[in-house]
C-alpha positions as CSV (number, residue, x, y, z in Angstrom):
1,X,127.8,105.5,117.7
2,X,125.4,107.3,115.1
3,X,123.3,105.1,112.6
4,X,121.4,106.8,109.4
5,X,118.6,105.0,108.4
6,X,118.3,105.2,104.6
7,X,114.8,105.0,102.7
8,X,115.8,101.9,100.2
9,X,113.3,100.8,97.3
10,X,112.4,97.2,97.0
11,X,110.1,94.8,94.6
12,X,107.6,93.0,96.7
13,X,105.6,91.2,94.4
14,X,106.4,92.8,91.4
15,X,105.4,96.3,93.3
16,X,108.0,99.1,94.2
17,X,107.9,99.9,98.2
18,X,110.4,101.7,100.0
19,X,111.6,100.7,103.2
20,X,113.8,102.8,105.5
21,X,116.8,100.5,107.3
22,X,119.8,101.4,108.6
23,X,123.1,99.8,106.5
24,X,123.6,97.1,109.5
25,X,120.2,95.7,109.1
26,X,120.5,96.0,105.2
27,X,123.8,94.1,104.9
28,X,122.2,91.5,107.7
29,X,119.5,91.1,105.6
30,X,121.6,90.6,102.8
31,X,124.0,88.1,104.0
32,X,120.6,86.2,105.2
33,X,119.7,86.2,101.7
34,X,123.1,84.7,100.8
35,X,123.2,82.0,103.3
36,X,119.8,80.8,102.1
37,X,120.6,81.3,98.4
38,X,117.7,83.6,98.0
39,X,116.9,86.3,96.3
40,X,116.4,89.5,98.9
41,X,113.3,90.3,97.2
42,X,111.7,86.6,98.2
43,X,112.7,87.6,102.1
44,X,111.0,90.5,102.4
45,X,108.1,89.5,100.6
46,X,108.2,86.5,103.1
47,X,108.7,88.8,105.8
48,X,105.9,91.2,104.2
49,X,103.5,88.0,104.5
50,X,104.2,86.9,108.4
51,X,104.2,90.7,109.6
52,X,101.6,91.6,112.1
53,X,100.6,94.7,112.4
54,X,104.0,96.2,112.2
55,X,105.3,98.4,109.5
56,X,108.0,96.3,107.0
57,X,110.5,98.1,108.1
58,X,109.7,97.0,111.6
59,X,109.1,93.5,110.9
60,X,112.7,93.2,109.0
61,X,114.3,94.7,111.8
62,X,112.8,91.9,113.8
63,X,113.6,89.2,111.4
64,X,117.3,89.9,111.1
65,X,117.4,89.8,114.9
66,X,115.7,86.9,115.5
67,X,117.7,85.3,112.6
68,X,121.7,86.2,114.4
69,X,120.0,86.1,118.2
70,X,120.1,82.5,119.6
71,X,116.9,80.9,120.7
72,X,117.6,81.3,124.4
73,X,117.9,85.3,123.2
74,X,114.6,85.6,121.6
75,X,111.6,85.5,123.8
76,X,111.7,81.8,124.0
77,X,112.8,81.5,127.1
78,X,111.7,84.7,129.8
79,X,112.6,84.7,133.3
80,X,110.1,84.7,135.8
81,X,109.6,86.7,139.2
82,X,111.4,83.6,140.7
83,X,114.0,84.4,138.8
84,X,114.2,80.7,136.8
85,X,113.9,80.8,133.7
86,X,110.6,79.9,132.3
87,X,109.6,78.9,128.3
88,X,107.1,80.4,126.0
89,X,105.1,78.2,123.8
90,X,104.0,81.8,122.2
91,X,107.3,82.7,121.4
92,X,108.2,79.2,119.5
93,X,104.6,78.8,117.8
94,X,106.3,81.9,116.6
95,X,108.9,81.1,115.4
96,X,107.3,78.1,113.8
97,X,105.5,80.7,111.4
98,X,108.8,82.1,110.7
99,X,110.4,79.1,109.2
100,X,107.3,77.7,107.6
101,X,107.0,81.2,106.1
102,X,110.3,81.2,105.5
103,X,110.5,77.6,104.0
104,X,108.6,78.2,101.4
105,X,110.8,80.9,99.5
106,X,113.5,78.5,99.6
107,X,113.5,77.3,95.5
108,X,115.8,74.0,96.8
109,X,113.4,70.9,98.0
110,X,115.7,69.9,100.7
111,X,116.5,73.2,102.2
112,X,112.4,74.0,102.2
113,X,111.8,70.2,104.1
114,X,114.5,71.1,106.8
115,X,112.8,74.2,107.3
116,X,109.4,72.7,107.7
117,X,110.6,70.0,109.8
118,X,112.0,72.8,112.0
119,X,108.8,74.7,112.1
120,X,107.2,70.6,113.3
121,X,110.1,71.1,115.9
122,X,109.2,74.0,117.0
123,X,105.5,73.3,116.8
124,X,106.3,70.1,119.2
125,X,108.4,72.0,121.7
126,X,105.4,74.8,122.3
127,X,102.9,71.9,122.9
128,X,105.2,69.7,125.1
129,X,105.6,73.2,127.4
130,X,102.0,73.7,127.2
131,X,101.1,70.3,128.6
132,X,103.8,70.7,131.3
133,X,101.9,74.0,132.1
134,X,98.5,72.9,132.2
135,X,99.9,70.2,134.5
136,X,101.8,72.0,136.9
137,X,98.2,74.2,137.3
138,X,96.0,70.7,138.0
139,X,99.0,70.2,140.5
140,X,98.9,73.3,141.6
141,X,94.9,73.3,141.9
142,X,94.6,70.0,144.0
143,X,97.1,71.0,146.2
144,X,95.2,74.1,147.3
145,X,91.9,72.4,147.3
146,X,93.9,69.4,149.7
147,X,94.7,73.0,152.1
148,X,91.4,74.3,151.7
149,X,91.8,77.1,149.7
């Protein structure tokens, strides 16, 4: 299978940018943009705002996947060397940008509160596994200080 990727123009705050996609991330980002009754310039300039340190093109690339990919998919949740699977509070602070960022180009109140009550969620979730973490590492600690180690 052979992909083009095609240089498109875009408005990003009232300034012409180009960015160069290839048509399945175009239309993704375009039926994004119709699920959320947005305008597609109000993504990417959303997008434009939460990028770090990746080009735009880049960062939409990432957006659309992390919007169709389900949580488990993302980065969320990693494997470890044990081979369980282990959480990230990283990857869902992460994600908690995404839809506060994302939250506010929503022009409907309701649809921006749901979104920032999913970044909370999110926000809640990456502490909770933090906790867990630091207390699986005091167990961990006075166990080997109870051996001698």
């Amino acid at each position: 299978m052979r992909t083009v990727v095609i240089k498109r123009s875009i408005l990003i705050n009232r300034r012409k940018t180009s960015v160069s996609l290839e048509d399945e991330f175009w239309d993704a980002l375009h039926e994004i943009a119709d699920r959320g009754n947005m305008a597609l310039s109000t993504i990417v300039e959303q997008i434009d705002i939460a990028r770090d340190n990746i080009n735009l093109s880049s960062a939409i690339r990432v957006f659309v996947l992390n919007q169709f990919r389900p949580l488990t998919k993302t980065g969320a949740v990693q494997t470890s060397h044990s081979g369980r699977r282990k959480a990230n509070s990283g990857s869902l602070r992460a994600r908690a940008e995404e839809c506060r960022a994302l939250a506010e180009a929503f022009t409907d109140v309701e649809t921006r509160e749901i979104m920032r009550r999913v970044a909370a969620d999110y926000e809640l979730l990456a502490e909770r596994l933090d906790r867990a973490a630091n207390a699986d590492c005091q167990h961990v600690e006075s166990a080997q200080s109870s051996d001698g180690f």
